[in-house]
C-alpha positions in Angstrom: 108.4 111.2 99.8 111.1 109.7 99.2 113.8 112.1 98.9 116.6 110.6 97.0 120.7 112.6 97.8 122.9 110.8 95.5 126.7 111.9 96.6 129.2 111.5 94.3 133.4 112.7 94.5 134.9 114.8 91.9 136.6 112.4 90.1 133.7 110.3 89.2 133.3 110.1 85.4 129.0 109.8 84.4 127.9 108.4 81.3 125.5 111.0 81.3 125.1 113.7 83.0 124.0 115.2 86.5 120.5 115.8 85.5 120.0 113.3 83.5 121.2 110.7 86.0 118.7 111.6 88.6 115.8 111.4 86.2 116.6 108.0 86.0 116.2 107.7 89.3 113.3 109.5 89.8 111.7 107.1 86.7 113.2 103.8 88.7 111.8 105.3 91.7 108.0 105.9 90.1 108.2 102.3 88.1 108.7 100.7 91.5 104.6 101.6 92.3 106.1 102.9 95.8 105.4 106.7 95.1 103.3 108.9 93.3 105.4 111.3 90.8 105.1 114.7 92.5 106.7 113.4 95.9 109.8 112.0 94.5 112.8 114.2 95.4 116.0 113.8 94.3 119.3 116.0 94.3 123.3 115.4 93.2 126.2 116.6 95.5 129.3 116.8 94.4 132.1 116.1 96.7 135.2 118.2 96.2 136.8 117.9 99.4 136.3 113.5 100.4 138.9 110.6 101.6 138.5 107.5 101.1 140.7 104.5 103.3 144.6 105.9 104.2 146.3 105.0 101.7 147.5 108.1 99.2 145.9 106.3 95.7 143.4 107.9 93.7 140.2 106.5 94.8 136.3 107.4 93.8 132.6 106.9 94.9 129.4 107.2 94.4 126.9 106.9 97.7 122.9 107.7 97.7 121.1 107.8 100.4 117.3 107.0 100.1 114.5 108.4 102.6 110.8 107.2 103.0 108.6 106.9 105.2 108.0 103.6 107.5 105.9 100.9 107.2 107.6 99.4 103.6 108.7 95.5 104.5 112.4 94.3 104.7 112.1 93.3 100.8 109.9 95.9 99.5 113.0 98.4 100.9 115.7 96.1 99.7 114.7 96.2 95.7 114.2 99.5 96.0 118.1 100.2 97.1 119.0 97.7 94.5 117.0 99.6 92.0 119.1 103.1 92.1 121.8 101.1 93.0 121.6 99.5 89.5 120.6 102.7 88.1 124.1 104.3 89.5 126.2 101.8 88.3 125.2 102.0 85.1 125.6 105.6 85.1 129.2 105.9 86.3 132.6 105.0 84.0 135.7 103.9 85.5 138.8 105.9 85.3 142.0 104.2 84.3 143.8 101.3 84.2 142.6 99.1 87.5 140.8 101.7 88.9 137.3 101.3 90.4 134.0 103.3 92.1 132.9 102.2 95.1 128.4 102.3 94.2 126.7 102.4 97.4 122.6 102.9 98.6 121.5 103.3 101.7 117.4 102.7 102.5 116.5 105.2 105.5 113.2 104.9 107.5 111.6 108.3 108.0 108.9 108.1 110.8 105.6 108.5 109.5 104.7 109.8 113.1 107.0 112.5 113.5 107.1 113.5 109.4 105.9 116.7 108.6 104.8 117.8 105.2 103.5 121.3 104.0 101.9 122.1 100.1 102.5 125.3 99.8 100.2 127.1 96.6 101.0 130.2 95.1 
């Protein structure tokens, strides 16, 4: 744990790219003293097919959802949103004139209780 899915829509312009962006986040994610290296998880998705509001104007975003397990305090899980969400803004690069990308994180609580986890050796 945690297991990081950062989304991101097609027309989103990185300064860097896919791979490099999520081990950034995976090196926020270890700096924070949250997790120990081997659990962090972390994956892109790229969003071809997305909307965003009604109106028919180019639009972009960038939304990652962050999973760990309970038991973390209110302001223990709020730095650690505001972490990656730093780490995502500084990663993407608007388009043209007046446009703009929506940066979004959202902190999930997975329940310790019901969380099931499996090592695997070959």
């Amino acid at each position: 744990m945690p297991h990081l899915v950062i989304e991101f829509t097609e027309n989103v312009r990185l300064a860097c790219s896919a791979e490099e962006l999520l081990e950034q986040a995976n090196a926020t994610l270890l700096a924070s003293g949250q997790f120990n290296e081997p659990d962090i998880k972390s994956r892109c998705i790229k969003l071809d097919i997305y909307r965003q509001g009604v109106e028919a104007v180019e639009r972009a975003f960038v939304h990652a959802r962050l999973s760990i397990l309970d038991g973390r305090d209110l302001a223990t899980r709020k730095a650690l949103g505001e972490a990656v969400s730093e780490v995502l803004a500084e990663a993407v690069r608007p388009g043209g004139e007046g446009s703009q990308v929506q940066v979004t994180v959202e902190v999930l609580e997975m329940e310790r209780a019901t969380f099931a986890k499996k090592i695997v050796s070959r």
